[in-house]
RODO-2510 file (C-alpha; in nm, 4 decimals, decimal comma):
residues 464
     n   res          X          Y          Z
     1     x    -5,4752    -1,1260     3,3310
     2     x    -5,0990    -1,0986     3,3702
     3     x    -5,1855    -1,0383     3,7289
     4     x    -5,3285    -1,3096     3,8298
     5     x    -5,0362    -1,5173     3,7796
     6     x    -4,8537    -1,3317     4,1130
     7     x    -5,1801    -1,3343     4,3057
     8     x    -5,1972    -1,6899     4,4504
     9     x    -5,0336    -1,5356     4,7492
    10     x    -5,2873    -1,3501     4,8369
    11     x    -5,5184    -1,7091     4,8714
    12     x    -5,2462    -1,9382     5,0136
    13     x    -5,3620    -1,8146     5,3801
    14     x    -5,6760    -1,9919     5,2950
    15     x    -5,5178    -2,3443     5,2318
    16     x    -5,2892    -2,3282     5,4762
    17     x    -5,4205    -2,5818     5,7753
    18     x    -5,5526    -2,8343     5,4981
    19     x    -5,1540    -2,8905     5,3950
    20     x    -5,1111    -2,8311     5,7488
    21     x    -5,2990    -3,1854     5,8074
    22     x    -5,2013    -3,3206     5,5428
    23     x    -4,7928    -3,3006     5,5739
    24     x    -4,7824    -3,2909     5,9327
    25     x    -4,6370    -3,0072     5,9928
    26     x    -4,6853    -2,7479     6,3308
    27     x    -4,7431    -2,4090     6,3264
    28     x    -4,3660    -2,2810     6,2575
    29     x    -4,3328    -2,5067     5,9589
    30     x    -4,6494    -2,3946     5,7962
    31     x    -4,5938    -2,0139     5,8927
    32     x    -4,2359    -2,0547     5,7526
    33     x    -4,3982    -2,2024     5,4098
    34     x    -4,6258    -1,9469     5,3839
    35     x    -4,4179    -1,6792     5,4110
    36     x    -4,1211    -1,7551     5,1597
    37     x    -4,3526    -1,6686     4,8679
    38     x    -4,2687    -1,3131     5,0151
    39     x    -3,9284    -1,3859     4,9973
    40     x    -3,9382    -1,5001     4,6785
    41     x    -4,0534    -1,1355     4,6248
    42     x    -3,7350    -0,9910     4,8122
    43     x    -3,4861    -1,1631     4,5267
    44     x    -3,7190    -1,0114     4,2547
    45     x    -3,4166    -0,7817     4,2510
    46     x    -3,2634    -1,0766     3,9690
    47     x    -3,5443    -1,0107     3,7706
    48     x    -3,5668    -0,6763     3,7909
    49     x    -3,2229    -0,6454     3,6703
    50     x    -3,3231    -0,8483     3,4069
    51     x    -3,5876    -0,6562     3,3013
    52     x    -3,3977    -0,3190     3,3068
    53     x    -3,1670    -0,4952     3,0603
    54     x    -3,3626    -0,6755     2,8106
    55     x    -3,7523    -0,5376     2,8671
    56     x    -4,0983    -0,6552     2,9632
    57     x    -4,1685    -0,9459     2,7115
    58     x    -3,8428    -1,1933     2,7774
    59     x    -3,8921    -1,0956     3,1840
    60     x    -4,2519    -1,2396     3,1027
    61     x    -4,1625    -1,5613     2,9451
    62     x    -3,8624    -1,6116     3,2263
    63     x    -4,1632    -1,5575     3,4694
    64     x    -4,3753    -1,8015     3,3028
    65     x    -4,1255    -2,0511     3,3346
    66     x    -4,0298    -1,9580     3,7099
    67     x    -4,4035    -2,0348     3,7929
    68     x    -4,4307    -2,3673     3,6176
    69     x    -4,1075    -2,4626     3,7929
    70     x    -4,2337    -2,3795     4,1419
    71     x    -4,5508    -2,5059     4,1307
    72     x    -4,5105    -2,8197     3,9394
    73     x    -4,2189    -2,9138     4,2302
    74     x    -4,4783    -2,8253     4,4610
    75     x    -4,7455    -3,0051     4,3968
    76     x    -4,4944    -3,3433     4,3113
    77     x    -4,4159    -3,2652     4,6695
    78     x    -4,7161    -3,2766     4,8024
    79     x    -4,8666    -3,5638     4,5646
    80     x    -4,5044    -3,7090     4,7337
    81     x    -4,4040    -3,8466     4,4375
    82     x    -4,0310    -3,6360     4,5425
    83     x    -3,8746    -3,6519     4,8305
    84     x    -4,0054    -3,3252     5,0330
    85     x    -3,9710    -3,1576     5,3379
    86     x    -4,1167    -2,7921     5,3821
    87     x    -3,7553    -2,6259     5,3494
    88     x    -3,7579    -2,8098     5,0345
    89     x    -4,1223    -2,6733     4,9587
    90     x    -4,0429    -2,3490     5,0518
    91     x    -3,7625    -2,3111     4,8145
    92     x    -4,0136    -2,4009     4,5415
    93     x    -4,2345    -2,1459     4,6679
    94     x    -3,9431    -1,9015     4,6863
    95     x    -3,8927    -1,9524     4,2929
    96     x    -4,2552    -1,9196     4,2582
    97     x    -4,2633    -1,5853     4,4660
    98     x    -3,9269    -1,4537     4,2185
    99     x    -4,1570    -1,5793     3,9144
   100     x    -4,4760    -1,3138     4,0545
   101     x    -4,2294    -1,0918     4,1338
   102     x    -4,1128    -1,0943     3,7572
   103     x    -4,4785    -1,0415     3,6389
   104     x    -4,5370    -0,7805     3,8651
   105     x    -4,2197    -0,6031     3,7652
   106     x    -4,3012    -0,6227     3,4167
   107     x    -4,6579    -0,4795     3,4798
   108     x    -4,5990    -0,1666     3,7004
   109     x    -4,2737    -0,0550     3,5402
   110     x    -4,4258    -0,0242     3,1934
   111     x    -4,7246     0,1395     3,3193
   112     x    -4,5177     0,3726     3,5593
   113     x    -4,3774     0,4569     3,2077
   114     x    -4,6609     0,4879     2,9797
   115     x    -4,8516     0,6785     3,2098
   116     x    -4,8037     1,0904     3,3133
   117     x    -4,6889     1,1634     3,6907
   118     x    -5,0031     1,3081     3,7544
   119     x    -5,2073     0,9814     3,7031
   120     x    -4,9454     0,7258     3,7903
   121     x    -5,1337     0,7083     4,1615
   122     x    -5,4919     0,5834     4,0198
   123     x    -5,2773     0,3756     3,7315
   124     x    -5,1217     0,1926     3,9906
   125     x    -5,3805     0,1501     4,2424
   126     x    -5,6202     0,0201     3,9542
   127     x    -5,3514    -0,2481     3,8546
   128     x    -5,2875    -0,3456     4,2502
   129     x    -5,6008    -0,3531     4,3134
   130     x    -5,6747    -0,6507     4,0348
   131     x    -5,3768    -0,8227     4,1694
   132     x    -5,5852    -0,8837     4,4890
   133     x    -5,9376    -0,9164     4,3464
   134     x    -5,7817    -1,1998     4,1561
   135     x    -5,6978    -1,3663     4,4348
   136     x    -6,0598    -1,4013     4,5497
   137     x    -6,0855    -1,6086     4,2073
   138     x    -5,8340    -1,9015     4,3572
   139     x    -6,0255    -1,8728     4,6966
   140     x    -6,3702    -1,9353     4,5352
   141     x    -6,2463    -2,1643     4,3723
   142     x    -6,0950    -2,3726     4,6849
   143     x    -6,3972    -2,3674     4,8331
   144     x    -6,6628    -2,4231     4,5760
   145     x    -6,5069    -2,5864     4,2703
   146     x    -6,2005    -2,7825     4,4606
   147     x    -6,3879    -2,8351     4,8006
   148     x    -6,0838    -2,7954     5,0126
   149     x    -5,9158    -3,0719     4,7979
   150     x    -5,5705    -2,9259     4,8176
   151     x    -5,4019    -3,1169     4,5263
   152     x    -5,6336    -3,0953     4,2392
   153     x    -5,5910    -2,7009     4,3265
   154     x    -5,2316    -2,7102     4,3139
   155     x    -5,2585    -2,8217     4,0010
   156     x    -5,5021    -2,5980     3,8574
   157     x    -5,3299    -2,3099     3,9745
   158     x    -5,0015    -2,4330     3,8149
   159     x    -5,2018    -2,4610     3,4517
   160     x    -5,3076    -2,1701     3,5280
   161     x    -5,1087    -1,9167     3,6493
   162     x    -4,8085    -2,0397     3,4517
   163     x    -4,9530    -1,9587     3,1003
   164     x    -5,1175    -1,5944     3,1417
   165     x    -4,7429    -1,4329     3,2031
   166     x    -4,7207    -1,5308     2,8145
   167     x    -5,0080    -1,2450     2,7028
   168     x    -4,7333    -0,9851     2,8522
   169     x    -4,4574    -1,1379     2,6119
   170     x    -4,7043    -1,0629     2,3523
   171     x    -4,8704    -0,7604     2,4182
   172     x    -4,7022    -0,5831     2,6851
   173     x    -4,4313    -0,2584     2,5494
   174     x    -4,2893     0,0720     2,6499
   175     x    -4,5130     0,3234     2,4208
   176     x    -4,2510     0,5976     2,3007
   177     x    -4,3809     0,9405     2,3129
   178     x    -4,3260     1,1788     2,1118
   179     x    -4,0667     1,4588     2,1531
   180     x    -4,2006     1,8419     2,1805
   181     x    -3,9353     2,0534     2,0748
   182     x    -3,9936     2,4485     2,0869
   183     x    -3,9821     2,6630     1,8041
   184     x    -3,7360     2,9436     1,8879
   185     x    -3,7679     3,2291     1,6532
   186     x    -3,5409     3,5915     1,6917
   187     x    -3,6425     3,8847     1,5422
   188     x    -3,5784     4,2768     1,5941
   189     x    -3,8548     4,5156     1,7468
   190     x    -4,0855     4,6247     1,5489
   191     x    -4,3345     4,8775     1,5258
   192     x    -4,6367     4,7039     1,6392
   193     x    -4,4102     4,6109     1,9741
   194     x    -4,1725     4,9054     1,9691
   195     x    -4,1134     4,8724     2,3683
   196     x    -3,9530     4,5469     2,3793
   197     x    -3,5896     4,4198     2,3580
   198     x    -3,3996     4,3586     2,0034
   199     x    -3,3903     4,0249     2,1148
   200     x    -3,7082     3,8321     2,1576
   201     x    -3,8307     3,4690     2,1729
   202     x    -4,1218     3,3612     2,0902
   203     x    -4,2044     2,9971     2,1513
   204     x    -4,4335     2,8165     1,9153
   205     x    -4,7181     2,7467     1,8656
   206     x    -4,8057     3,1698     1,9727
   207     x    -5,1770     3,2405     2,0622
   208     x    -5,2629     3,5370     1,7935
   209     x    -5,5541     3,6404     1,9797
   210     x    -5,3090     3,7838     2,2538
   211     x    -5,1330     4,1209     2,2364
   212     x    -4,7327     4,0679     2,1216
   213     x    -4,6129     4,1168     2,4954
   214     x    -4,8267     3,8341     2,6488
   215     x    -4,6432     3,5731     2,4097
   216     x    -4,2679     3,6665     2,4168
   217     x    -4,0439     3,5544     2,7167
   218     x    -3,7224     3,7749     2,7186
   219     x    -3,4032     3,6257     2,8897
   220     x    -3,4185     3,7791     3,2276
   221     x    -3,7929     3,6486     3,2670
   222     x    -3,6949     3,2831     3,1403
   223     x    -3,3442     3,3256     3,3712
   224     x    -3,6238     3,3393     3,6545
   225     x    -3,8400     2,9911     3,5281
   226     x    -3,4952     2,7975     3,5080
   227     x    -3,5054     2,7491     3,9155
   228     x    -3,4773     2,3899     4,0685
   229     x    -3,8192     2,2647     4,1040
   230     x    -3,8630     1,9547     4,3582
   231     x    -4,1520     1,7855     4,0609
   232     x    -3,8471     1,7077     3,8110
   233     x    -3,7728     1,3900     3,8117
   234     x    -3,4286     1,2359     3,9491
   235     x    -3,3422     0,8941     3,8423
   236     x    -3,2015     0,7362     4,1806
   237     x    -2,9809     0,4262     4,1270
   238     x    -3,0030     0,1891     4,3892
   239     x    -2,6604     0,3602     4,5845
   240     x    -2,7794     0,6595     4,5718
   241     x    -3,1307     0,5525     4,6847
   242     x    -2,9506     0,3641     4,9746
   243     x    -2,7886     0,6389     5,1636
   244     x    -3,0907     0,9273     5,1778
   245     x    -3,2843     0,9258     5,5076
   246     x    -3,5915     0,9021     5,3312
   247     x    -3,5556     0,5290     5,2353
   248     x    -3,4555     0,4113     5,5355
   249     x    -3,8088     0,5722     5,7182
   250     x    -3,9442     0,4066     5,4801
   251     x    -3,7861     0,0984     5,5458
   252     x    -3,9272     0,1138     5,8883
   253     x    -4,2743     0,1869     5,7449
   254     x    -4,2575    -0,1223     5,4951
   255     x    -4,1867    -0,3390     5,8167
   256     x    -4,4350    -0,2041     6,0492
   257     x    -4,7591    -0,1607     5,7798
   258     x    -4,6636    -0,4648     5,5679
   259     x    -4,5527    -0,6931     5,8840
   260     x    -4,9174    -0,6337     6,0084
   261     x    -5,0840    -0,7257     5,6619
   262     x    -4,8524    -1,0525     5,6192
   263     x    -4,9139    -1,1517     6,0003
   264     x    -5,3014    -1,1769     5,9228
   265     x    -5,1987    -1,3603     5,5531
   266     x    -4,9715    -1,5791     5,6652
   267     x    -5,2113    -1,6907     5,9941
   268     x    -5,5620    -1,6197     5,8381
   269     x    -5,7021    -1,9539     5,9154
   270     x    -5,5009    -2,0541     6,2556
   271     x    -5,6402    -1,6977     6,3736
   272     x    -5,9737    -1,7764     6,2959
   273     x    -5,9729    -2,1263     6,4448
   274     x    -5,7719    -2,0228     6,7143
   275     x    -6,0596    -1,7497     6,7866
   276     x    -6,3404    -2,0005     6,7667
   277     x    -6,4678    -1,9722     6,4381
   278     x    -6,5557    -2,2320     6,1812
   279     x    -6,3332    -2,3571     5,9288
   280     x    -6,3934    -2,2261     5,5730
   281     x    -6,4788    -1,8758     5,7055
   282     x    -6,1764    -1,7534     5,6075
   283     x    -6,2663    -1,7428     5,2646
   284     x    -6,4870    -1,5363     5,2929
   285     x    -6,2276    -1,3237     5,5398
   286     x    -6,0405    -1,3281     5,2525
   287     x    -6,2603    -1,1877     5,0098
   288     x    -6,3789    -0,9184     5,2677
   289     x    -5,9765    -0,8258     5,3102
   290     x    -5,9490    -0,8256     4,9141
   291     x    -6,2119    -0,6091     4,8369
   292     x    -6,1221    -0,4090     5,1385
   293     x    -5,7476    -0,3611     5,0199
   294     x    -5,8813    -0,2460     4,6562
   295     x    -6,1025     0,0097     4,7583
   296     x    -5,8394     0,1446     4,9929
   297     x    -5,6169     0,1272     4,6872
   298     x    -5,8146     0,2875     4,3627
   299     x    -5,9903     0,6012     4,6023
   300     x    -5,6548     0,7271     4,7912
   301     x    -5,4794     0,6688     4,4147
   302     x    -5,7526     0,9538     4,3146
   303     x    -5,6926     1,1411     4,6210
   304     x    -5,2761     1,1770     4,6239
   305     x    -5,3291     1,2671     4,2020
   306     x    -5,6578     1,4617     4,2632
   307     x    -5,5613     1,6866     4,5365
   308     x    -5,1484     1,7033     4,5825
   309     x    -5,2077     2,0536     4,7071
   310     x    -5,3859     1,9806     5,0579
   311     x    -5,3020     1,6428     5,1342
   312     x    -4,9369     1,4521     5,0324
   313     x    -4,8703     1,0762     4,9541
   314     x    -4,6091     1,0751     5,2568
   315     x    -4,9177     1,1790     5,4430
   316     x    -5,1629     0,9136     5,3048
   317     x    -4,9188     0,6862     5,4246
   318     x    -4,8747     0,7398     5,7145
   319     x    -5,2978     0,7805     5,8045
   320     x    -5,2447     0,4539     5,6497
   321     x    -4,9993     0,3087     5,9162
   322     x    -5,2004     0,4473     6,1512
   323     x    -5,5112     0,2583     6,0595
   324     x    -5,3110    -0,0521     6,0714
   325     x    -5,1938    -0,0349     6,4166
   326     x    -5,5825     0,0803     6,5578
   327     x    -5,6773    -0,2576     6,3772
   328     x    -5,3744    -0,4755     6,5102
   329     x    -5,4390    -0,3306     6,8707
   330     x    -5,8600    -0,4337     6,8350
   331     x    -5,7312    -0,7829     6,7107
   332     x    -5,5143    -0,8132     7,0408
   333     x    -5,8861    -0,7398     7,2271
   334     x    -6,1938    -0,8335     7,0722
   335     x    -6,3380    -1,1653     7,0022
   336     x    -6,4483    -1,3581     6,6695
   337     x    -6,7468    -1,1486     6,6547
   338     x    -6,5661    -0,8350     6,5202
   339     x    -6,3129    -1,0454     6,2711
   340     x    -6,4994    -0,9049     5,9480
   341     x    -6,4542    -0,5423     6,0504
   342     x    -6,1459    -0,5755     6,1318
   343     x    -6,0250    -0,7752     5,8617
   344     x    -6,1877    -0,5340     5,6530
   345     x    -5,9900    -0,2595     5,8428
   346     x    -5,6638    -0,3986     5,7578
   347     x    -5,7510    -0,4650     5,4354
   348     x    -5,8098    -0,1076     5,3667
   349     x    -5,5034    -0,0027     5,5625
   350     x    -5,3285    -0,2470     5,3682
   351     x    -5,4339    -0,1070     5,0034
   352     x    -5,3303     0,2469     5,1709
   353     x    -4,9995     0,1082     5,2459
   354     x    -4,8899    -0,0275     4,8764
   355     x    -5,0277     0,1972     4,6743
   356     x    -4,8817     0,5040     4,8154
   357     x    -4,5180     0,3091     4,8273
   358     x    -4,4897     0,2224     4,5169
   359     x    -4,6381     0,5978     4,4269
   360     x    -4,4163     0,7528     4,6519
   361     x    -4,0727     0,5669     4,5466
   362     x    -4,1276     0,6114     4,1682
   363     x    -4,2005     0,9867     4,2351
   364     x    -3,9186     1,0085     4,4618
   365     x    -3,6819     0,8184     4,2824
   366     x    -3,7669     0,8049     3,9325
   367     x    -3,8678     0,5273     3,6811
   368     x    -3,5471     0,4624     3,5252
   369     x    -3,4143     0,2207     3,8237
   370     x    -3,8356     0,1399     3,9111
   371     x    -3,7653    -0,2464     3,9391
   372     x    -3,4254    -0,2500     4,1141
   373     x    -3,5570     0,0107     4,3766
   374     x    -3,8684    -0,1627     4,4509
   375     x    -3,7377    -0,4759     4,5101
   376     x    -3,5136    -0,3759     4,7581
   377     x    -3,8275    -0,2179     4,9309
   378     x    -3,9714    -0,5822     4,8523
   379     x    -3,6675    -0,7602     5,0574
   380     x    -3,7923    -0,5419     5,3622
   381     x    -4,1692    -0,6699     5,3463
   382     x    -3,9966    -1,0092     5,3457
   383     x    -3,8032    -1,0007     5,6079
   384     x    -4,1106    -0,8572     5,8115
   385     x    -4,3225    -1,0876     5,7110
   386     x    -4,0670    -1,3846     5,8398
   387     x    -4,0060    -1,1615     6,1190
   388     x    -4,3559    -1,0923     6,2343
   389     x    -4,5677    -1,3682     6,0269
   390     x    -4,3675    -1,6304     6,0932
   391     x    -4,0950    -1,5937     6,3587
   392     x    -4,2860    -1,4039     6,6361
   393     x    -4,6279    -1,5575     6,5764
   394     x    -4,5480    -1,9566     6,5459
   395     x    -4,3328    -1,8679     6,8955
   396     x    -4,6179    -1,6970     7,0518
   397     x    -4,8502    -1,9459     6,9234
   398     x    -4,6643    -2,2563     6,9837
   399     x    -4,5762    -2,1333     7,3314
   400     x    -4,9619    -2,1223     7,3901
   401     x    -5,0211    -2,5052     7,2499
   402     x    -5,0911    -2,7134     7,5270
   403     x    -4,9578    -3,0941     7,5622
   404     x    -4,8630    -3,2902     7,2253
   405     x    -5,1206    -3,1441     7,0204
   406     x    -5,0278    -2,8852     6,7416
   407     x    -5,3500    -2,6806     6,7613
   408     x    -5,3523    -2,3536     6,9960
   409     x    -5,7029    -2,2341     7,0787
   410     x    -5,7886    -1,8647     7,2511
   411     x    -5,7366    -1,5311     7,1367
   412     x    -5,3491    -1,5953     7,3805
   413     x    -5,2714    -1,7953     7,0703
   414     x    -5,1742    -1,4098     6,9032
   415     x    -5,2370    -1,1675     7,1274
   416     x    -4,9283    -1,0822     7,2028
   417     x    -4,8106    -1,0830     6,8547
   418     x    -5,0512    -0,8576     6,7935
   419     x    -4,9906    -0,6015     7,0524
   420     x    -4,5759    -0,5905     6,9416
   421     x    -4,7193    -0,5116     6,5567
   422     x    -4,9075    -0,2479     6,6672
   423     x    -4,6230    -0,1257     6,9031
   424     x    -4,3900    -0,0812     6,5877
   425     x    -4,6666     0,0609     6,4121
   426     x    -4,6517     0,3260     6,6312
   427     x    -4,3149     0,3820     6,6143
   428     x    -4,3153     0,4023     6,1821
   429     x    -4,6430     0,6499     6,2328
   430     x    -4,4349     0,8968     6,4843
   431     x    -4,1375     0,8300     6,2375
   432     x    -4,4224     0,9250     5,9630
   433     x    -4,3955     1,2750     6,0538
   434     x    -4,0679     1,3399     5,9743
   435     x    -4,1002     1,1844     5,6318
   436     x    -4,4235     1,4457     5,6157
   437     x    -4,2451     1,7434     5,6594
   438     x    -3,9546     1,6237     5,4221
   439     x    -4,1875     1,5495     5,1190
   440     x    -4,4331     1,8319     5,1975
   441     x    -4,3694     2,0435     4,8846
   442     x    -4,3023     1,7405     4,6390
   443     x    -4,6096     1,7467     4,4585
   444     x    -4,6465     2,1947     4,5178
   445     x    -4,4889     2,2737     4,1948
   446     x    -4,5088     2,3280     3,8429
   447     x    -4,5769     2,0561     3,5639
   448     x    -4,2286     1,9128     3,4679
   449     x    -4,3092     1,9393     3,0998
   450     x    -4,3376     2,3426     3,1571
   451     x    -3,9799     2,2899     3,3612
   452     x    -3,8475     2,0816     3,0927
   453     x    -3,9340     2,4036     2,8744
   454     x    -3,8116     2,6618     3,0773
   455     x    -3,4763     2,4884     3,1252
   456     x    -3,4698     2,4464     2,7052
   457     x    -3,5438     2,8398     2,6782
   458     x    -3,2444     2,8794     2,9290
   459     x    -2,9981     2,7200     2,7431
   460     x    -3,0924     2,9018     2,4102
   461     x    -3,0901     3,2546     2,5977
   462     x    -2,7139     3,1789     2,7362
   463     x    -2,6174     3,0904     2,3820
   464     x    -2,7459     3,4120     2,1907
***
């Protein structure tokens, strides 16, 4: 439920030309408006502070009233009962985008927490995947219940979407699990054992059914155990996040796989009416892209926990970048006919994308610094999707728009566009390899509660 308060940016591609006719503005303005809600994202770093300070239920109820804020300015705006222009509307939909960012901070960093490493990929990809699903709820809901009536929706959505961030103030909280401490016990040989040490440890609880040999670790067997493993856990403060190599291919990756995905948001309905197609299909575009996005989210969640031994998240992501530039360089080509596959296409890509991101930086990096670190990976998607959304495509388009009229028709309208996103997407999926072969063993280890053990044992041994 929580979820659905962040996932109205998901649907605002869908609304996009009617409050393009209905303020006036051209294609910049609107692209410029629809992309701040992912800048709103980029200073979720405030509230991720916050909620690294005081928890997940007072970030929910500052979220709650983010949301309200932004949309109720909004929707005054466009009602133009305040003075507005869409600088002034896209600060409201910047507070709005920090509000969703607080929600989904709240919602990923407790699960990250509550769940084990080994099923934090499907945990996540299950939650992300809702977040979009729900947005096919607002774009039904345009179309059907609202009938492309774009101020009774603003409205709804502001009812709406500002009061569910309250359940998390009630029910969401960090479940503290229990400690398991080992039960050291040191005894002499004895005569049913009379070839080991003096010295033996035995942890507990000891599987009688074995011989006495099979459950005793002596010290230069545990000395062996207490090796570096690459599964434990490092807690990464932003700094130190910062200056590895890793982030910054990742960085590049963010721009080029999330730039694509934003570019077809952001211009979902100019793109289709651009291309020839009728106005309203881009709900269902939307929907297709939704569904798409969650079932390339929930299977390759089961596929990087399921089999870490054969195939790595680095790896996932990057087939995943991949996939996104094939379907950015078919866009560039191939007429109206083929939108739904391809829509579908980057959908899936798209799912690929975030799910193994926010996988791969919490096993990376750790969960202690979750929300700070991901919202610096959040400032990159914005600035791509201003970049590439907004900035390249409202040039290319506009530079296509013939005579005084604000309406570009022809697939020249983003064709270019379209063939420079899939040029950096090449670029992150060559850069992909590298991150490959640095993260090829992270998930080829032992469990880290067996390390966490081992390195207990290790400290007792040098103590006796």
């Amino acid at each position: 439920m929580m979820l659905v308060a962040g996932s109205q940016s998901y649907g605002f591609s869908i609304i996009t030309n009617d409050i393009k006719v209905l303020m006036e503005y051209d294609q910049y303005e609107i692209n410029f408006l629809g992309s701040m809600g992912s800048v709103g994202a980029a200073f979720g770093i405030l509230p991720s502070l916050f909620h690294d300070y005081f928890g997940p239920k007072l970030t929910c109820v500052v979220a709650s009233i983010l949301i309200t804020l932004g949309y109720t300015l909004t929707y005054l705006s466009l009602t133009k009962v305040i003075y507005s222009t869409y600088i002034l509307i896209s600060i409201y939909f910047i507070i709005v985008g920090i509000g969703a960012s607080a929600v989904q901070t709240a919602m990923m960093s407790t699960n990250v927490k509550n769940f084990e490493q080994s099923s934090r990929g499907k945990i996540i990809g299950l939650l992300t995947s809702l977040f979009v699903l729900s947005g096919c709820f607002f774009s039904f809901a345009y179309k059907v219940i609202f009938n492309h009536k774009v101020l009774p929706f603003f409205l709804f959505i502001t009812i709406i979407t500002s009061s569910l961030p309250l359940t998390g103030a009630i029910f969401l909280n960090v479940i503290k699990k229990p400690e398991c401490k080992p039960h050291i016990i040191i005894r002499e040989g004895t005569d049913d054992c009379p070839d080991t040490d003096d010295e033996i440890l035995h942890l507990f609880p000891k599987n009688k059914d074995k011989d006495c040999q099979s459950n005793v670790q002596q010290p230069d067997q545990v000395a062996e155990d207490v090796a570096p493993d690459p599964m434990i856990e490092h807690d990464y403060n932003p700094i130190q996040m910062v200056i590895t190599l890793d982030f910054w291919m990742l960085i590049v990756t963010i721009v080029a796989g999330i730039g694509g995905a934003q570019l077809i948001l952001t211009n979902l309905s100019s793109i289709v009416l651009s291309y020839g197609g009728q106005d309203g299909l881009q709900v269902y575009l939307l929907v297709a892209y939704a569904l798409a996005s969650c079932f390339g989210r929930i299977p390759i969640g089961f596929i990087a926990d399921g089999y870490p031994n054969y195939i790595s998240r680095a790896t996932l992501l990057n087939i995943s970048i991949l996939l996104m530039g094939i379907a950015m360089i078919l866009m560039s080509v191939l007429p109206i006919a083929f939108i739904f596959p391809l829509i579908i296409l980057v959908g899936f890509s798209h799912g690929g994308i975030h799910i193994m991101m926010s996988s791969l930086v919490c096993e990376k990096y750790g969960t202690k610094f979750y929300g700070v670190n991901m919202s610096l990976f959040n400032l990159a998607a914005a600035t791509s999707s201003y970049l590439i959304g907004t900035l390249l495509a409202s040039k290319v388009y506009q530079s296509s728009v013939k005579g005084s009229s604000k309406q570009c028709h022809g697939m020249k309208c983003y064709q270019l566009t379209f063939i420079i996103t899939a040029s950096i997407c090449l670029l992150s999926f060559i850069l992909g390899f590298v991150l490959m072969y640095r993260n090829r063993g992270l998930r080829n280890c032992k469990k880290p509660t067996d390390i966490g053990i081992n390195h207990f044992v290790g400290m007792s041994v040098s103590s006796i």
